[in-house]
Phi, psi and omega in degrees: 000136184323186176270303177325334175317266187312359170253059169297174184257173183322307186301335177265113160299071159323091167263127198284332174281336164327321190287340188251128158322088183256192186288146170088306178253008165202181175283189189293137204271159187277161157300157177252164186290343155289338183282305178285327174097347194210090184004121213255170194302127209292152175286114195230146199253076224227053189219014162077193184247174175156118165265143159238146169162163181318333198236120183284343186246002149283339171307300227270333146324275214266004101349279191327300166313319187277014181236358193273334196097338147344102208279168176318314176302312182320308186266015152280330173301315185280339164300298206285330149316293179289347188295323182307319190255337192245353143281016195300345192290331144278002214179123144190185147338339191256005180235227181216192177200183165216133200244104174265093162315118190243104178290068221283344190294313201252018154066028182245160183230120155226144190286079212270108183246118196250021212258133190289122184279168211247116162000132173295353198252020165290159134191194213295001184265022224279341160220094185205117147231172188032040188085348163229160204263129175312179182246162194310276179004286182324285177300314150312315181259070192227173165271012151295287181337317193281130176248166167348158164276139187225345179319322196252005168281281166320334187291296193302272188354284180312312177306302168332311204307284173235018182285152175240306181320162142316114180333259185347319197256032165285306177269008175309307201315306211282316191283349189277310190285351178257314189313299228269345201111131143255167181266114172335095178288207192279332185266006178274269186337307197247016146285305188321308224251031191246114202283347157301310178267001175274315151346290189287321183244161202284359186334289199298350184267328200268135186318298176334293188285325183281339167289332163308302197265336193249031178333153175044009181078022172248130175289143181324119162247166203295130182108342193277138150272134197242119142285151132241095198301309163303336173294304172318317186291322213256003155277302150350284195276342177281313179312309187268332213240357174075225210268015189269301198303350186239320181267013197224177087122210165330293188285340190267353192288298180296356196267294182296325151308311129359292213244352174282330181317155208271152001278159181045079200260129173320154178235041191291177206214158169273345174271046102299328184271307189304343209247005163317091183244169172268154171225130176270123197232158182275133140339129174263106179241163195237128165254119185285170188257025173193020176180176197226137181259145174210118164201180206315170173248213191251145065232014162288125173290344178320318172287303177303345212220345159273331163314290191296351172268320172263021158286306182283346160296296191301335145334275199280337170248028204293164171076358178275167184271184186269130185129152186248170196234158143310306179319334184255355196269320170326298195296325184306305191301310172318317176278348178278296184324315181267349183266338208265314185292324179258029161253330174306338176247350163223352186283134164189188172292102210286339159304335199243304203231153159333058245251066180325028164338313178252349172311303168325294157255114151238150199261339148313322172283335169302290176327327175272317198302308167324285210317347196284001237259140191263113136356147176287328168286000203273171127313107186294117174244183201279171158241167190264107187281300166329275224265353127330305197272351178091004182271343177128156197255147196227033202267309199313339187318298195257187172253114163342111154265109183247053103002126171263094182270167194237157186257088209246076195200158178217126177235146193258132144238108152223170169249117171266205196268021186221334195094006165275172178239119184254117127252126206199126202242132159230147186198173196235028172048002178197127184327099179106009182071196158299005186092344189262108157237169212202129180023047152071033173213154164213150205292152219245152179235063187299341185272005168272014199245330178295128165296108179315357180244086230276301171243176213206097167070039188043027178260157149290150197261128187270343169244043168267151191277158184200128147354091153106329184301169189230135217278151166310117175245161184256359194278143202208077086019141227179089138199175238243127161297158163243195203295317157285355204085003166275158181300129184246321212219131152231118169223205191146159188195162158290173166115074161043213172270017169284017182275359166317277180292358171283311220266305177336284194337290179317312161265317163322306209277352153282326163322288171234018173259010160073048196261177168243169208306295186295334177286349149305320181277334204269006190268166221275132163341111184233119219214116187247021190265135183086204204268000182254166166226111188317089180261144183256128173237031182281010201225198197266144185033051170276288180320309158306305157314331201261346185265336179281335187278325193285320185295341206265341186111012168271116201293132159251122162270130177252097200300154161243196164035060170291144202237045131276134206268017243263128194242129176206141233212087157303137130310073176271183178270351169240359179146231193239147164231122179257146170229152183199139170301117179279355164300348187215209186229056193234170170207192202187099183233124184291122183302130166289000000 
């Protein structure tokens, strides 16, 4: 990692030991030239470029940047600008993200937690009044909801580290493309115009968002060009003036005006928005018997819950052959169930409350844990990783959090012209955010991901809100090692907490059903938390899944309209392989 990696800028919170490989936590460290006696043999990279993502014309923003010379990170900023503008309903500037970095020169992995904070002047009551806990609506389209922003804060940081491009000319694609107009896609158009979600959420109440989205009291239709002119001033001033034009002056002003408004109006602060830092975090990996898993920590559920599925798959499945079985697609489900339950109980910000993180996977508790696996009909519970391990039993601590997060979210996979790597899943957490906009964004209402009921059975909630805490995410940012320690995978996807089981999907079925990247994404969603298990059957072999699952004794729902996103990226031995979710509008395009 550069030297610059430890020269964050002020506004960013640094932990220098975050910044160091440690055991356990990152991939396998190289020899050192005392170990070798020689210098070791430069790392060398042939295996070409390639963006995924939601959008064709943020693919082609960050193409430009990589070809430009540009690292991954550069073209993650500039991907994630325009996802910002032609996409907002999933993304933007007014939210947050968890950005996992892979270093191919220096073999290194690090975590950008870019996850939005809660007002200091929250706390565990923030949605609760006179004794009763809002109902989610209430509470997402409130000015509570919305936390610190954490995108351009994140932008800097990841740059400072290892960005090469020029600042400024990260956002030319999102300003040029807000100046001249993009054209309304079809999945833009018809979130506007679907009159269920327009019920539930204030677009049309708040003056910004109804004048952007609802011109003349008509929703945007596919094909209209929509400038946003405000977005473009305000890339502008970020662009010349860094994360001060946005956390500082005119916008944190409207920001903080904006979320004091009725209904519930927010108690956010401007030394809340200026005092906003990134956190640099080691990566979490888990080692397997033929490859290595790595994504963000908590307050990401991604490292415990990609660890833990496929550990306990791989358990449950010793002695089989390669390929997929009904028996495994059973085994997937079973190990999604137990892995869903003990992150639903112990996973939150780990800055704030106690987190087993490597107690979870450790592969003694996987091993006692398999034996845990429920009936198809039981209600799946956590297990005690303490008292496995021998540390003392930790069930009693908290109370079970089954917090519904909604799938308001978007993910990025690329590779550059060097072998570094980005996955990075960002969001403004429920479609439109809160509904509140501001200079042609709009704000996120991410503190409805804290469980609104602070205790459960008179236990604390451990993703109960706190000052300054940053609420639980399902976002699992993702990737995958080989044997050797090389980079194999990059994925990651939107959807609340299914994104657990989304992102799971992709690697069992590139691991061990031998699928390739799009034959992986296209197989049908399968969601295993509690006690039903969600098969989606709207897609080629749902319905056969979903009928196969029921005879075995599982309660099953049987879902449509799956919201995942899933952008993912291969290694091979001839080159990059790419995937994009046909649930969405994305693609996966490889540097000419």
């Amino acid at each position: 990692m550069k030297p610059s990696t430890l020269l964050c800028p002020a506004f960013v919170l640094v932990a220098l030991a975050a910044c160091q490989p440690q055991s356990g936590n990152s991939v396998p460290d190289r020899p050192t030239l005392e170990e070798t006696e020689q210098a070791p043999a430069p790392r060398i990279w042939d295996k070409g470029a390639m963006v995924a993502a939601a959008d064709p014309r943020a693919v082609e923003a960050g193409l430009k940047i990589l070809r430009e010379g540009g690292t991954a990170i550069d073209a993650a900023i500039a991907v994630h600008t325009v996802l910002g503008l032609v996409e907002p309903q999933s993304s933007g500037i007014g939210g947050g993200a968890f950005m996992v970095y892979y270093d191919h020169e220096d073999d290194a992995l690090t975590v950008f937690d870019g996850r939005e904070t809660a007002p200091q002047a929250a706390d565990e009551n923030l949605f609760v009044i006179d004794g009763e806990v809002l109902d989610y609506v209430t509470a997402w389209q409130s000015g509570r909801s919305a936390g610190v922003p954490g995108m351009i804060a994140l932008y800097k940081a990841a740059h400072e580290a290892e960005g090469q491009a020029e600042w400024g000319s990260l956002f030319q694609p999102a300003i040029d493309l807000a100046r001249e107009g993009f054209e309304v896609s079809p999945r833009l158009a018809g979130l506007l115009a679907n009159e269920r979600l327009r019920d539930a959420v204030r677009l049309d109440e708040d003056e910004n968002a109804s004048a952007y989205f609802f011109p003349e009291g008509e929703p945007l239709t596919v094909g209209t060009v929509r400038d946003n002119p405000a977005y473009a001033d305000l890339l502008q001033s970020v662009a010349a003036s860094g994360p001060s034009a946005f956390y500082e002056g005119d916008n944190a002003q409207a920001i903080i005006d904006v979320l004091g408004q009725e209904p519930l109006p927010g108690a956010m602060t401007l030394d809340d928005l200026s005092s906003y830092s990134v956190k640099l975090r080691p990566a979490v990996c888990g080692d397997h018997e033929t490859m290595r898993i790595c994504s963000a920590p908590p307050p990401s559920s991604g490292a415990v819950t990609q660890n833990m599925i496929w550990g306990l798959y791989e358990r449950i499945t010793e002695g089989s052959s390669p390929g997929y079985s009904d028996e495994k697609l059973a085994a997937w489900v079973d190990a999604q169930r137990l892995a869903y339950a003990d992150r639903d109980h112990y996973v939150a910000d780990a800055d704030f409350v106690q987190v087993p993180t490597s107690d979870l996977i450790d592969p003694r508790y996987l091993d006692a844990r398999v034996a845990d696996v429920f009936a198809p009909d039981g209600n799946p519970q956590a297990g005690d990783p303490g008292e496995v391990l021998g540390r003392g039993s930790i069930i009693g601590m908290w109370g079970r959090d089954l917090t519904d997060e909604t799938p308001g979210t978007t993910h990025i996979s690329i590779i550059d012209k060097q072998g570094n790597a980005v996955s990075m899943t960002a969001t403004v957490e429920s479609a439109f955010g809160n509904s509140r906009m501001v200079n042609g964004y709009l704000l996120n209402n991410e503190l409805t991901d804290f469980s609104r009921q602070p205790t459960i059975n008179s236990l604390p909630v451990a993703n109960a809100p706190a000052g300054g805490k940053r609420p639980r995410s399902s976002m699992s940012p993702t990737m995958v090692f080989d044997q050797d320690g090389d980079l194999f995978m990059v994925t990651g996807s939107p959807g609340g907490n299914s994104i657990v089981a989304y992102v799971s999907k992709t690697i069992v079925g590139v691991l061990d059903w031998g699928l390739s990247a799009q034959e992986a994404i296209n197989l049908p969603n399968v969601i295993a938390r509690g006690p039903s298990v969600g098969v989606e059957i709207d897609v080629e072999r749902g319905q056969d899944w979903a009928d196969m699952l029921s005879a075995a004794g599982y309660p099953v729902e049987e879902r449509t309209g799956e919201n995942s996103g899933l952008h993912v990226i291969i290694v091979r031995g001839n080159g990059l392989e790419g995937g994009a979710d046909p649930r969405r509008e994305g693609v996966a395009l490889a540097l000419d």
